[in-house]
VEXLOLO-617385 format. One line per field, with one value per residue (C-alpha): residue number from 0; x, y, z; residue in one letter. Coordinates in pm, 1 decimal, decimal comma. Layout:
BEGIN
tilo = (NUM ...)
X = (X ...)
Y = (Y ...)
Z = (Z ...)
torvo = (A ...)
***
This chain:
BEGIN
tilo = (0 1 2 3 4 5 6 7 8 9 10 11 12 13 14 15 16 17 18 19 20 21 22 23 24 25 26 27 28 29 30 31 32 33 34 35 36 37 38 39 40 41 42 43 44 45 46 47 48 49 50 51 52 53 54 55 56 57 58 59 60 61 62 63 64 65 66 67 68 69 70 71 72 73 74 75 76 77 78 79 80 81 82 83 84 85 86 87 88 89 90 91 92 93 94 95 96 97 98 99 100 101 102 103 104 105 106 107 108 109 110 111 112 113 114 115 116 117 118 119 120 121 122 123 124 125 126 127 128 129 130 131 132 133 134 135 136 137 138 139 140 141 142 143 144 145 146 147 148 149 150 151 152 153 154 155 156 157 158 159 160 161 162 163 164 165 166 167 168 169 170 171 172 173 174 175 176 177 178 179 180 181 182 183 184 185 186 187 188 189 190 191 192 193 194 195 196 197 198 199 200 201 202 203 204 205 206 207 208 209 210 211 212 213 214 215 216 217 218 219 220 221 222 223 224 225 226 227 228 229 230 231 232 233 234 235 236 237 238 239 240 241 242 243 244 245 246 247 248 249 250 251 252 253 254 255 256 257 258 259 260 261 262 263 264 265 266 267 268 269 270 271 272 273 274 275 276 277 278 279 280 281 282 283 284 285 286 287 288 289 290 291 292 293 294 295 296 297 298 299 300 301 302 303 304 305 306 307 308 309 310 311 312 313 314 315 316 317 318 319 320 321 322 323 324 325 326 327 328 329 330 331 332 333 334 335 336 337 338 339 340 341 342 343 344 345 346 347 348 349 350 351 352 353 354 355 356 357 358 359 360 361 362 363 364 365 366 367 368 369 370 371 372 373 374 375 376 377 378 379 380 381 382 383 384 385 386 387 388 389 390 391 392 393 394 395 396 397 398 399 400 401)
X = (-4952,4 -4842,8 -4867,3 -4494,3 -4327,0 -4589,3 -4454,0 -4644,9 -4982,6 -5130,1 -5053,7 -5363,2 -5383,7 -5670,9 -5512,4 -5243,9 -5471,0 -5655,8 -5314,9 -5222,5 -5507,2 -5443,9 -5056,5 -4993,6 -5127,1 -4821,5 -4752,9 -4458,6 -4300,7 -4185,2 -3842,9 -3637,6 -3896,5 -3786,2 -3972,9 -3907,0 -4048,5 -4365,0 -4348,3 -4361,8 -4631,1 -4872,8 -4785,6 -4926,1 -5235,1 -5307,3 -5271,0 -5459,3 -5774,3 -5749,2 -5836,2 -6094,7 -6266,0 -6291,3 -6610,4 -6682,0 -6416,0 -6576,0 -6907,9 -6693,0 -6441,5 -6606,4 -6529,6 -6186,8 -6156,0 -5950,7 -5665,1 -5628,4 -5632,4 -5220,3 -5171,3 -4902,5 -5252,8 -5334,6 -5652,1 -5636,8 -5579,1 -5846,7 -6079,9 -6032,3 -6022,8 -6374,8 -6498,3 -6407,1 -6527,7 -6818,4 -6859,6 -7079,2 -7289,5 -7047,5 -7176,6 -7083,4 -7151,6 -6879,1 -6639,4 -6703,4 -6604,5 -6375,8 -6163,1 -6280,9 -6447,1 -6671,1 -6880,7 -6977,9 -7108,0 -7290,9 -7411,7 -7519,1 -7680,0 -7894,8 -7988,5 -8103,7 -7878,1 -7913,0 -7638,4 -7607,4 -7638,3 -7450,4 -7213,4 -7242,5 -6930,8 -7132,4 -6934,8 -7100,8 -6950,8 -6837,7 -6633,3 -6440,6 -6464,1 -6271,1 -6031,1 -5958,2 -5856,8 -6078,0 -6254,6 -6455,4 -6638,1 -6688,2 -6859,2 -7050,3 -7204,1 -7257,5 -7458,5 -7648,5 -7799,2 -7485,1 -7535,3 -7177,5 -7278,3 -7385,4 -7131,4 -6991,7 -7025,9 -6767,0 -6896,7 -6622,3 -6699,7 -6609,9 -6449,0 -6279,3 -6163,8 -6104,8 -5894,3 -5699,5 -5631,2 -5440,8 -5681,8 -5733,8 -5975,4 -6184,1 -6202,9 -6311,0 -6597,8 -6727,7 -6732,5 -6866,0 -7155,0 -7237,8 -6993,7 -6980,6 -6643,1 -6651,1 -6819,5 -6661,1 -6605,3 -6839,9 -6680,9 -6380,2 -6183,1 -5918,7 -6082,8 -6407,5 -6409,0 -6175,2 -6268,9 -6176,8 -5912,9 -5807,3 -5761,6 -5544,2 -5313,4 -5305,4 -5204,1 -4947,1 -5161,3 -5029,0 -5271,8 -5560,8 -5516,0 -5490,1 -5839,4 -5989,5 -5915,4 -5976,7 -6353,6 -6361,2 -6261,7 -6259,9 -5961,1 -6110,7 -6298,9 -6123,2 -6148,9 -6189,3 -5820,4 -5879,1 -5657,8 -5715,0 -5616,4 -5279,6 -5235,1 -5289,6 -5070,4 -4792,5 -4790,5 -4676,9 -4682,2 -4411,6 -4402,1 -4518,9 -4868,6 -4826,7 -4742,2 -5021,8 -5250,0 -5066,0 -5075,1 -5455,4 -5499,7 -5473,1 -5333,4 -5041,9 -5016,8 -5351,5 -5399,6 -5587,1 -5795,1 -5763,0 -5877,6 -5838,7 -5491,9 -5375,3 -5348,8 -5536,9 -5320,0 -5061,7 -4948,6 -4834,3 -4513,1 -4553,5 -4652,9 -4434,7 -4120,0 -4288,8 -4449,5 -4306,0 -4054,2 -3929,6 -3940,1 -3605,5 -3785,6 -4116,5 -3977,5 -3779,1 -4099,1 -4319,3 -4098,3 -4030,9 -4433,1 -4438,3 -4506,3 -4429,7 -4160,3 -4236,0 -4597,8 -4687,0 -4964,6 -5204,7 -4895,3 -4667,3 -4478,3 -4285,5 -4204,1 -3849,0 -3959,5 -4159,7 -3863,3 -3616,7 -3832,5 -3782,7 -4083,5 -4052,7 -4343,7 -4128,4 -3784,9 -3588,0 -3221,1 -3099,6 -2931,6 -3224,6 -3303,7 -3030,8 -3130,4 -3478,9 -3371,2 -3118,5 -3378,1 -3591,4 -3318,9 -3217,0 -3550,7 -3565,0 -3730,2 -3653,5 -3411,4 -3488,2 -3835,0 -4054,7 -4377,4 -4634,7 -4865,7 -4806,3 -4876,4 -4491,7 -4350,3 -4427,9 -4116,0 -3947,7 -3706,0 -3574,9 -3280,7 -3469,0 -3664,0 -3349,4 -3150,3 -3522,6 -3511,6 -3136,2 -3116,2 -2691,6 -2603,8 -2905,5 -2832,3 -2479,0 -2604,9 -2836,2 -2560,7 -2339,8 -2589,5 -2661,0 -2943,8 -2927,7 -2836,9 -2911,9 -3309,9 -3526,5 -3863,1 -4118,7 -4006,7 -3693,9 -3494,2 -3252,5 -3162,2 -2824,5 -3055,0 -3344,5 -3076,9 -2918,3 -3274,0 -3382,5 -3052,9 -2912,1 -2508,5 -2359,8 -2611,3 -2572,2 -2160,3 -2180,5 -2360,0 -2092,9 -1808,0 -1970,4)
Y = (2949,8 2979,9 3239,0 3385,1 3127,9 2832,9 2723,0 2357,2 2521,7 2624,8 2469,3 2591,3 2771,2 2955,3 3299,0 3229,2 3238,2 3567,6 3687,1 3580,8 3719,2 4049,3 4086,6 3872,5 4201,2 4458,4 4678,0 4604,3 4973,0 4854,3 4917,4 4621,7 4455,0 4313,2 4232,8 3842,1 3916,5 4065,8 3779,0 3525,2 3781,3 3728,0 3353,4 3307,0 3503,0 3276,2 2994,2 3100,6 3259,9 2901,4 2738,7 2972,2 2943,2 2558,5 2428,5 2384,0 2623,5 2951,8 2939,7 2958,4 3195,5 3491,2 3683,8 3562,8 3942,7 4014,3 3793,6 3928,3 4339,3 4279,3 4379,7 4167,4 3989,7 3931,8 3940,2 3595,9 3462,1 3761,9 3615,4 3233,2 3311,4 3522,2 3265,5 2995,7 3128,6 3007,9 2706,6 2840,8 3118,2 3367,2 3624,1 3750,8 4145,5 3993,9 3934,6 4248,4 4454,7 4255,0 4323,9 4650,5 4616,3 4908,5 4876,1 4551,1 4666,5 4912,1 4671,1 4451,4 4702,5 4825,7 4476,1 4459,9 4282,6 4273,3 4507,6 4339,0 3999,5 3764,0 3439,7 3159,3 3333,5 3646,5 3830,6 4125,5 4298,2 4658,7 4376,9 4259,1 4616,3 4727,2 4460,6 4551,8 4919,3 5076,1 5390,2 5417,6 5058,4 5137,7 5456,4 5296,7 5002,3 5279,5 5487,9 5173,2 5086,5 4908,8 4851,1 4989,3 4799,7 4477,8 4202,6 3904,8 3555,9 3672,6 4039,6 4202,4 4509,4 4622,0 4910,8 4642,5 4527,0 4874,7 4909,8 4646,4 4755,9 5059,8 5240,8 5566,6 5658,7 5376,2 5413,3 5744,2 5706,2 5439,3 5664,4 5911,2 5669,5 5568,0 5340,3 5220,5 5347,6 5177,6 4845,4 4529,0 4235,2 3969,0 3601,3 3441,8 3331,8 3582,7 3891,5 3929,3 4261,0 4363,0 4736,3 4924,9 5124,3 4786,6 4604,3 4927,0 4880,0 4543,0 4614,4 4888,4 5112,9 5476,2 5685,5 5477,7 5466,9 5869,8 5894,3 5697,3 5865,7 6193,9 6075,5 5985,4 5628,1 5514,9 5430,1 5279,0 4955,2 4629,9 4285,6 3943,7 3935,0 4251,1 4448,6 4819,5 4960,6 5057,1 4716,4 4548,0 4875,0 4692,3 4389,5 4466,4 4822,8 5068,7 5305,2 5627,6 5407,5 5402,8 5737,3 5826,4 5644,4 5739,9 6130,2 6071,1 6001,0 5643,7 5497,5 5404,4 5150,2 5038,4 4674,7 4407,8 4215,6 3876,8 3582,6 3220,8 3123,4 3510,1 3658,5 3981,0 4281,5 4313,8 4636,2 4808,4 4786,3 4399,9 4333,0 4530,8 4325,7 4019,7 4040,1 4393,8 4323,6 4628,9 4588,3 4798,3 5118,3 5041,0 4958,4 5320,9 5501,6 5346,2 5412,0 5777,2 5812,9 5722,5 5333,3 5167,1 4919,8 4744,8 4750,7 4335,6 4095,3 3919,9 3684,7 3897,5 3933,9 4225,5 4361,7 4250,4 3915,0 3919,3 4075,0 3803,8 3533,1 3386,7 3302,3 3038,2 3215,1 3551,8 3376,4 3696,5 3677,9 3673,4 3965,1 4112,5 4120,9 4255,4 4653,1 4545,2 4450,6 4746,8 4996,0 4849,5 4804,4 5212,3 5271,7 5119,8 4786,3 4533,7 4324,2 4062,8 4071,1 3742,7 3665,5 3550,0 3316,0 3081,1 2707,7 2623,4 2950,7 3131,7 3250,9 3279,0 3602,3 3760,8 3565,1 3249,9 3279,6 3372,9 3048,7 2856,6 3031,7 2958,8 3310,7 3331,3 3726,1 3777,5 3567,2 3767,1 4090,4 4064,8 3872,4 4165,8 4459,9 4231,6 3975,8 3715,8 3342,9 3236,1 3300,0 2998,8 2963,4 2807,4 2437,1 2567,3 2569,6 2812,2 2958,8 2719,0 2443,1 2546,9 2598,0 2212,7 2102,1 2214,3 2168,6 2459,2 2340,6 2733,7 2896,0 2639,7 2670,8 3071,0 2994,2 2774,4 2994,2 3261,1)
Z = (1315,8 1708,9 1895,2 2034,0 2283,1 2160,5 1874,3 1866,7 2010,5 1774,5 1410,0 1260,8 897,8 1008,3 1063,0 811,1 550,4 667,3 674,6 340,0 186,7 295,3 341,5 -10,8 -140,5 -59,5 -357,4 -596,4 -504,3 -137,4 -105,5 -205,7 -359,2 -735,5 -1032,1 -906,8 -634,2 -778,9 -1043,5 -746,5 -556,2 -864,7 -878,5 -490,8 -580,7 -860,9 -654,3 -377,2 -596,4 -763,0 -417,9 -361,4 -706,0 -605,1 -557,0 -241,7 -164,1 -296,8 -150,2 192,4 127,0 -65,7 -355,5 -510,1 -657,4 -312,2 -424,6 -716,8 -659,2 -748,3 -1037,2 -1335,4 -1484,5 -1795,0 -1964,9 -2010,8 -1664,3 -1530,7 -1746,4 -1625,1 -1283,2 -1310,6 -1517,9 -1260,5 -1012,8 -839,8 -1163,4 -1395,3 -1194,9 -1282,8 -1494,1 -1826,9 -1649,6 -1399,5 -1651,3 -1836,6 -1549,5 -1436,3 -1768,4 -1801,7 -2076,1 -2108,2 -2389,8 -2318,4 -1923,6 -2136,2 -2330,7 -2069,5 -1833,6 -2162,7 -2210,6 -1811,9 -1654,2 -1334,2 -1175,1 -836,5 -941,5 -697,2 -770,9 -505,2 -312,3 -283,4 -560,5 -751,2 -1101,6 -881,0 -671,7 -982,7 -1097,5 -811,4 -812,7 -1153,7 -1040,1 -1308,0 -1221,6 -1520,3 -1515,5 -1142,9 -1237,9 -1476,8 -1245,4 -967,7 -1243,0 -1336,1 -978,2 -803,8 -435,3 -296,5 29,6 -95,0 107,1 -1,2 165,9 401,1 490,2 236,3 3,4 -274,6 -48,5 94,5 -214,1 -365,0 -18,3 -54,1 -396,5 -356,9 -536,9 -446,7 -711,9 -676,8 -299,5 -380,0 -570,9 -364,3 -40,0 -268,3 -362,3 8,3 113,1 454,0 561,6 893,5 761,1 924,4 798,3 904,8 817,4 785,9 1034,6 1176,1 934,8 1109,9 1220,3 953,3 835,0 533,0 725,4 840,3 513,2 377,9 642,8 642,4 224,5 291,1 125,7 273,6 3,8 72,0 418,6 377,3 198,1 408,9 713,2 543,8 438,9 853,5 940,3 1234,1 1431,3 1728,2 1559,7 1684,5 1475,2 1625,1 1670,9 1915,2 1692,2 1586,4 1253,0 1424,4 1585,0 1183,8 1035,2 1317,3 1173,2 835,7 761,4 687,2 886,2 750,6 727,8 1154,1 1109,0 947,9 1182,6 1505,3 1380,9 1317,5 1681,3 1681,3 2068,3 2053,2 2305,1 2244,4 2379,8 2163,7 2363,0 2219,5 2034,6 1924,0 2075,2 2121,3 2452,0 2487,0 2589,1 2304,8 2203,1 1856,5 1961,9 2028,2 1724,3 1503,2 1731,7 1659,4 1260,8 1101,3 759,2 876,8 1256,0 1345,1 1187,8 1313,6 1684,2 1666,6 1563,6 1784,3 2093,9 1979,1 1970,2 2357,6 2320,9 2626,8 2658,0 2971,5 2843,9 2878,0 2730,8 2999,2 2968,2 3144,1 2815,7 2684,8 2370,3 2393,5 2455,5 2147,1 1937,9 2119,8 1948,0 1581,0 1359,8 1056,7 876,6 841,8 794,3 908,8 914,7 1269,0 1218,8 1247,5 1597,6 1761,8 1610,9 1797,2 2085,4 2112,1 2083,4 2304,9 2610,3 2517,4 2553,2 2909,0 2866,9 3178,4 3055,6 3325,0 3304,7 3277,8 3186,2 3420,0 3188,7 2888,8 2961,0 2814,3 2809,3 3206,2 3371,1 3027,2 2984,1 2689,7 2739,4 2723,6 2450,7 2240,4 2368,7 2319,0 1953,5 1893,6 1826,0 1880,7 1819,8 2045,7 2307,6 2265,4 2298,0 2617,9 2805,2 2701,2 2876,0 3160,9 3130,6 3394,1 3263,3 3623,4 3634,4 3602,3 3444,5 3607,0 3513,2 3706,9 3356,8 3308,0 2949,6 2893,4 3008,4 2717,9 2449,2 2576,5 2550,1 2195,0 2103,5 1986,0 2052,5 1946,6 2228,6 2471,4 2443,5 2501,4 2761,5 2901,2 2837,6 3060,7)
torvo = (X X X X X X X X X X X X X X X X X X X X X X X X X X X X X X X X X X X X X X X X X X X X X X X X X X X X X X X X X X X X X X X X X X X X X X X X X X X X X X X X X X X X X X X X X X X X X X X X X X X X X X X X X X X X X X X X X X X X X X X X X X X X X X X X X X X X X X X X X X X X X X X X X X X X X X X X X X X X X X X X X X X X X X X X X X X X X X X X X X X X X X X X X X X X X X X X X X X X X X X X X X X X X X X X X X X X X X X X X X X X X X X X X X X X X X X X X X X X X X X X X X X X X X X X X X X X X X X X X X X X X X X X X X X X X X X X X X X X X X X X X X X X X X X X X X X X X X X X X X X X X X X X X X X X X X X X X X X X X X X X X X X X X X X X X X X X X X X X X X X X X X X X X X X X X X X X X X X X X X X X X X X X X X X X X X X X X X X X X X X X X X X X X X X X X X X X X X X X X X X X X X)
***
């Protein structure tokens, strides 16, 4: 995945599957979501929890149970991917809670089983527990000695899990029992750092994200990334989860401060341009909150440069940037601004990056308020001159008519 403006930089899957792992997650209820689309939801977790149950995959990755805290399983398929995981080591206590299967965790526990027995991903029974979203085989395991702390191979916990889960109960009980509310994630590539708080928003979770901030989250933790729980809630969340988090206190134009290929310095309101499903709505709320337009990245870039930019991975319609970028230039953002750093990208405009993108109504609309087709970038292109050269014909001939 490339950061904005570097499309071939960075081609990397690391983030993307971070990413996955927690976004795949959103709940079924989402407005405008269908039950094909939750079919197909379930259908990637599979998938992906059958890579991770691999084995030299699972050792790596952690506890599988965070793929599958989505619901539309069956017993069956619960049942092969617990079994699968981890090739053999999983335990039949695993299983049992996994399905929910209460008499049998009785059963076991009475027998002495151990309670926090691990897999080789660093999965425990609570973890399955709490991906299955059942309160009373949680209660049970905590009863019987469970260690509501104990990490997986990757730093996640069963609040994390539970989190992730939209599982308000669950998360309950496992504050209740001594969770570590603020606990970070301490492996995998793109989630270290990733709280509780962190993996809610990432989820969509607005209830959880409530509880957890009621039982005292922190808002201020930053992962690897440099992002805080508002900067993740940007990404994907709706926004009454930024609501939530930006009524709790939570900065509003807080600026990550980078890693891997991102440039520190990116705002909220960057990100929601740049990632959001719903980025018109989260772009309005943000600004009405008192995010700052002209705020830029250590790359001199603006929201509205982010927002003017197209990303494969989302596959918006085009359509959609226009609302963006209209709330942004009402809000007074610099229409003519450029950014200052990007090895292929410095001296790129708004403008630019939409004729780059081949982003047509765009391209329409800033001409129309008065961006400046006659700034160059620092290779001394100008935007007709980018659209000509990734050849994008439609751009390139607006710009000619001008």
């Amino acid at each position: 995945m490339g950061i904005i403006f570097m499309k071939s930089v960075f081609k990397s899957q690391i983030l993307f599957v971070v990413l996955a792992t927690c976004f795949a997650s959103a709940p079924v209820g989402l407005s405008g979501w269908t039950v094909q689309a939750a079919e197909k939801n379930t259908e990637r977790h599979g998938k992906q929890a059958d890579r991770l149950t691999e084995k030299d995959s699972a050792p790596r990755q952690g506890c599988a149970a965070i793929l599958l805290v989505q619901g539309n399983l069956t017993s069956d398929e619960i049942r092969q991917w617990v079994e699968k995981h981890a090739r053999g080591i999983t335990t039949p206590l695993m299983t049992a809670a996994a399905l929910g299967n209460h008499g049998e965790v009785d059963r076991l526990l009475d027998s002495g089983n151990d309670v926090n027995e691990i897999n080789e991903a660093g999965c425990t029974a609570l973890m399955w527990a709490a991906m299955s979203q059942n309160k009373e085989t949680v209660n049970r395991l905590v009863q019987g000695g469970a260690d509501v702390n104990q990490p997986d191979n990757v730093g996640r916990t069963a609040l994390m899990i539970s989190s992730t889960a939209a599982s308000v109960p669950i998360v309950s009980e496992l504050v209740a029992a001594g969770a570590n509310i603020n606990a970070a994630q301490t492996g995998q590539a793109g989630a270290i750092g990733f709280t509780p708080l962190m993996h809610a928003a990432a989820s969509n979770r607005l209830e959880v994200v409530e509880t957890l901030l009621d039982a005292g989250a922190d808002l201020d933790p930053t992962s690897e990334l440099g992002w805080a729980a508002l900067s993740v809630a940007a990404t994907r969340s709706s926004v009454p989860v930024i609501a939530v988090l930006v009524e709790a206190g939570a900065d509003v134009n807080v600026a990550s401060t980078g890693g891997y290929y991102w440039p520190s310095g990116q705002s909220p309101l960057m990100l929601a341009a740049y990632y959001n499903h719903q980025p018109e709505e989260a772009v309005r709320y943000l600004i009405k909150a008192g995010a700052d337009v002209n705020q830029t990245d250590a790359d001199g870039r603006t929201a509205l440069m982010y927002a003017s930019s197209s990303r494969q991975e989302v596959k918006r319609e085009p359509e959609i940037h226009v609302p963006m970028a209209k709330a942004l230039v009402e809000a007074g953002a610099n229409i003519n601004a450029a950014s200052t750093g990007g090895k292929d990208s410095q001296g790129y405009t708004a403008l630019m990056v939409g004729a780059r993108d081949n982003q047509l109504e765009l391209v329409k609309y800033l001409l129309s308020v008065g961006a400046d087709p006659k700034i160059q970038n620092a290779q001394g292109e100008t935007a007709y001159q980018i659209a000509e050269k990734q050849n994008n014909p439609a751009v390139a001939k607006l710009f000619r008519e001008q």
